[in-house]
Structure formats: C-alpha cells, structure tokens
C-alpha positions, -999 to +999 in steps of 0.1 A: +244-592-390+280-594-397+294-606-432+327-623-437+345-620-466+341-658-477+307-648-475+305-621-505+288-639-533+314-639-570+283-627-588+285-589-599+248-586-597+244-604-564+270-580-550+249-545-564+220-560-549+240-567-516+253-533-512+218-518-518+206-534-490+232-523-463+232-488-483+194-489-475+201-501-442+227-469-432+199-447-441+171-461-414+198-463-392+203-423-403+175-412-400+166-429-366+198-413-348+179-379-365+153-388-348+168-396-308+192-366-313+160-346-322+142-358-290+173-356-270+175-317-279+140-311-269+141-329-235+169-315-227+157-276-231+124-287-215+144-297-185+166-267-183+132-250-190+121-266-156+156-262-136+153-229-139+118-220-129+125-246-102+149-221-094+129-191-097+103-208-074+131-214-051+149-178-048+110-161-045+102-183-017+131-193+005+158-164-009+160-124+001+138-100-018+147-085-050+124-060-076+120-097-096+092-086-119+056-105-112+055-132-139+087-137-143+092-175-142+068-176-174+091-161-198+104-196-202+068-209-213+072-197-254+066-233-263+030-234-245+021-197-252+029-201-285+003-234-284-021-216-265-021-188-286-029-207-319-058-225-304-072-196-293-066-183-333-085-212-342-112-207-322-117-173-327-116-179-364-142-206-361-169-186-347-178-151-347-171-127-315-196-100-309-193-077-279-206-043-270-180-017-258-188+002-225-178+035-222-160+044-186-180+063-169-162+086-142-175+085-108-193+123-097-172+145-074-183+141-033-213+173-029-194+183+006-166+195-010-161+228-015-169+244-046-158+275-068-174+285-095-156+298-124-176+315-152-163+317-186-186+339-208-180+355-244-173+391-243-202+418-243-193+430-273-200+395-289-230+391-274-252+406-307-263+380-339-242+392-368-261+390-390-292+414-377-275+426-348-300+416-329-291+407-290-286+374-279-303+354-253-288+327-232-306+294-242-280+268-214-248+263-204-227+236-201-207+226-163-177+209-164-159+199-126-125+197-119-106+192-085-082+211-070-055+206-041-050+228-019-012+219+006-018+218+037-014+253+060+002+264+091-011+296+113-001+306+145-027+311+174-021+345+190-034+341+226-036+373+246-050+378+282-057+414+290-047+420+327-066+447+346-061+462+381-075+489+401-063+523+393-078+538+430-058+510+448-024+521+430-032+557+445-039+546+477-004+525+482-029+495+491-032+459+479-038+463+442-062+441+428-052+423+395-076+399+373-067+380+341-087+353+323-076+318+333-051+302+305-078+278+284-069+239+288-044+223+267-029+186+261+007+201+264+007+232+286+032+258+278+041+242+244+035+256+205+012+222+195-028+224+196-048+196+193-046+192+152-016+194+152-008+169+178-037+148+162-019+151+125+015+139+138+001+108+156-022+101+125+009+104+097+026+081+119+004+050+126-022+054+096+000+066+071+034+051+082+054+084+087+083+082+107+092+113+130+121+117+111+100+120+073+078+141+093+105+163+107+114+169+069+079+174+060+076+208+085+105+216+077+094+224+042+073+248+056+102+269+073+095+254+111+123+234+125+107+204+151+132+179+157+120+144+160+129+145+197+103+172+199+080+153+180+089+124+205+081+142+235+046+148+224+038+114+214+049+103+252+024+134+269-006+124+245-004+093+253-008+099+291-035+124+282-050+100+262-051+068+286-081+067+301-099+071+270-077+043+258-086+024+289-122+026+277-116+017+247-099-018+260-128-026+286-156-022+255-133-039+230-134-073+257-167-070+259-176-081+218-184-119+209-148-113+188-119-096+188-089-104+161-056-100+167-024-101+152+014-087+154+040-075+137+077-065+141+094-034+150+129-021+142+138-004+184+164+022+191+182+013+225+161-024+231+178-056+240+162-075+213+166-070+175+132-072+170+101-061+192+061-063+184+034-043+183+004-061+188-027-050+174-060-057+186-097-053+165-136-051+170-162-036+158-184-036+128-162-058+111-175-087+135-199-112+130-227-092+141-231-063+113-261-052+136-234-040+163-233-001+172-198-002+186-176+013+153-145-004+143-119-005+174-081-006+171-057-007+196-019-011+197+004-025+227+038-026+222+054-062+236+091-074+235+078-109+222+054-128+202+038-150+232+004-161+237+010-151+271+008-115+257-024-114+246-036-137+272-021-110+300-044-084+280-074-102+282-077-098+317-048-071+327-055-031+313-030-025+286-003-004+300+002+026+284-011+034+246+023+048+230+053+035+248+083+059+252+106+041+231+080+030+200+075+073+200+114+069+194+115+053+162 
C-alpha cells in the first residue's frame, strides 16, 4: 500500500512505529526473493543437469561411435548419489550386516593336457636329521600345477618317391621298366599347404576374425613370406574341394524343425555396392529339440543384398559355392 506524504502521522512515536513496520516489511520481502533466487538456482542446474544427459542419450544413440566410457551420463547424478548413499548409511547403521566371506576357488587344470613333471627335492647331502644324523624318510609331498604355452610350430614335410628300374633292361638296350609310388592325394596339388595348414587359415579367418592380410603378418614372424594373394588362392580351391560336403551340410540343415538366420555386412574389394552380406545360416543342438543328434550347423553364403528373397532362394536352391572368390579377397 502506498503512503502519501499528507498521510505521515505529526506524532514522533506514531512515525517509529510506522517505519518499523515497513522496515519489518523489507525484510519478508528479503528473505522471500532469498528464497525464489534459491529455487531458481536449483532448477536451473537440475535442468542443465537434464540437457545434458538428454544429450548424452542423444550422441550414444543417433551420433557416430566414440570410446565414451559406460556410465558416463551418471556423473551428473552427485545430487542423488549423494542421497542414495546416506540412506544406505542409515540403514546400515540401523541394523547389523553379517556375511561369510568365500574364498575363490580356482577351477582344476583339463586331465588331457599334457603334463611335465618337474621335481624339486633338497640336496642329498641334506637329506640326514642334524641332530642324530640319522637318515631321513619321505613322509608326502606337496603338487602344485602351472600352465604353460607353447607358440605355435612350423615343419616341412619331406616327401621322397624312390624310383627303381631294371638294371638287365638297361643292358639289353630294351624298354626299361621304371616304377615309383603314386604321389599321395592332396587338396592343393603341387602346392607347399597340407591340410592343417589350409584348415588353420580358414579357421583364423571366420572363427577368429583374421584377415589374410594379419595372417600374412602373422607367418611372417616365423620367416615364411605367403602373400595374401597366396592365401587367397587357397581359400578359392578349398572351397571347391570342400562343396559337396558343404552341399551336405545344406540338405540336412533344411531338413530340422528350425533353422535361424541372420546377416551381416561386408567391406568388398572390386564390388559395385559399398556394402555386401554374408548370410549366416544355424541348426543344430541349439534347436528346440535338445534330444537332436545332428551337432550345431553353420553355414555362410555370401549375397550382394539383404532380401528375403535371399534366403527364400536358399531354401529351395543349393547354395552356390561355400567361400566366394572375392569374400577370400578381403
């Protein structure tokens, strides 16, 4: 209420008591701007709190990705940890926690492996009590186990054929007669791979992700020089060696109650598209029926696109070939 100054009262004592109450009046008013401009302060760091784990949300699920640390967006939460933290003081103060610790107990070492034993025994001349001399006996022992690694080895299979012929034959200036064992069967004739070898490249490079190109680096380490191109060429010939049984494979993996599937994409040197597919396709034990003998099947077809009409075509079609030429290429 305003007060005109025809209003003020002559009286000394009415005019004290006058400015007392607007003096009294200041301070509420005072004290409640404190108040707002408190509550203003804390809503607005509770919503730039919120803004920017809005925009943490935002950049994890919509932007590129970064090495963000898990857990990240709840370095902003000091005001509710802080909370939750002193209730859980409180509570633990309240009543008394009792618990029993378990020791870790490691898990034995596999019985196939493997083992060397290593015997660590006091010396002979130690083996007498010193106080009577007297010899002593063994009364246990005590077996501790540690493992080992051993890198992995290349050797070099030395074939040799011994030819013979007919020393009679030479004298007599006739047809000589020549025999030599037949050369034994291999996946790549005339070339340095054996099976294992063939088997570990294919293996590092679909179950253990292993480019050509790492795995060119890899032998390389050991002093042999295979290019990926070499590596490349094998991949094609064992997967013609290997489609019929791959063929198989396909006509017993159509014939289970369920078969999943699912694609992903592939980065292809000297393709059209950006992106290609490999398709992957699953039976097995894993099914619905855990009484099923057939073990766990995967196989992989390589398709330019994500269509249904791809794995419809594969339902019903064979699958073309098992490694394609220009997946061995990547």
């Amino acid at each position: 209420m305003k007060i005109l100054p025809d209003d003020l009262p002559n009286d000394v004592d009415s005019l004290k008591a006058l400015l007392l109450e607007q003096s009294l009046l200041l301070g509420e008013k005072d004290s409640a701007l404190a108040i707002k401009d408190d509550q203003l302060a804390e809503w607005a760091s509770k919503y730039e709190r919120i803004l920017e784990q809005w925009r943490l949300a935002q950049q994890k699920q919509f932007g590129k990705g970064s090495e963000m640390s898990p857990g990240q967006g709840e370095l902003f939460d000091e005001s509710e940890n802080d909370s939750q933290e002193d209730s859980a003081d409180v509570e633990t103060d309240s009543q008394t926690v009792s618990y029993t610790r378990t020791k870790p107990k490691r898990k034995p070492l596999p019985k196939d492996l493997p083992r060397e034993t290593v015997v660590v025994d006091v010396p002979e001349s130690e083996k007498t009590c010193s106080c009577c001399q007297t010899p002593l006996h063994r009364i246990g022992e005590d077996t501790s186990e540690k493992l080992a690694f051993l890198p992995a080895q290349l050797k070099v299979i030395e074939t040799v054929r011994p030819k013979y012929a007919c020393r009679q034959c030479e004298k007599a200036e006739t047809k000589t007669t020549i025999k030599q064992a037949a050369i034994p069967p291999s996946i790549i004739p005339k070339g340095i791979a054996t099976p294992s070898l063939l088997s570990q490249v294919i293996t590092g490079k679909f179950q253990y992700s292993l480019p050509l190109y790492r795995q060119e680096a890899m032998f390389k380490q050991y002093g042999i020089e295979l290019s990926r191109q070499t590596l490349s060429d094998w991949m094609q010939k064992c997967s013609t060696a290997l489609q019929p049984l791959y063929d198989r494979l396909h006509t017993i993996l159509l014939e289970q109650p369920v078969i999943q599937a699912d694609e992903t994409t592939l980065n292809v040197i000297k393709e059209a598209r950006s992106s290609c597919y490999m398709w992957l396709y699953c039976t097995g034990k894993d099914g619905p029926d855990k009484r099923s003998p057939i073990p766990n099947i995967v196989l992989y077809d390589f398709q330019p696109t994500r269509s249904a009409q791809c794995a419809i075509r594969k339902s019903t079609d064979s699958l073309d070939v098992l490694l394609p030429w220009n997946i061995t290429r990547i």
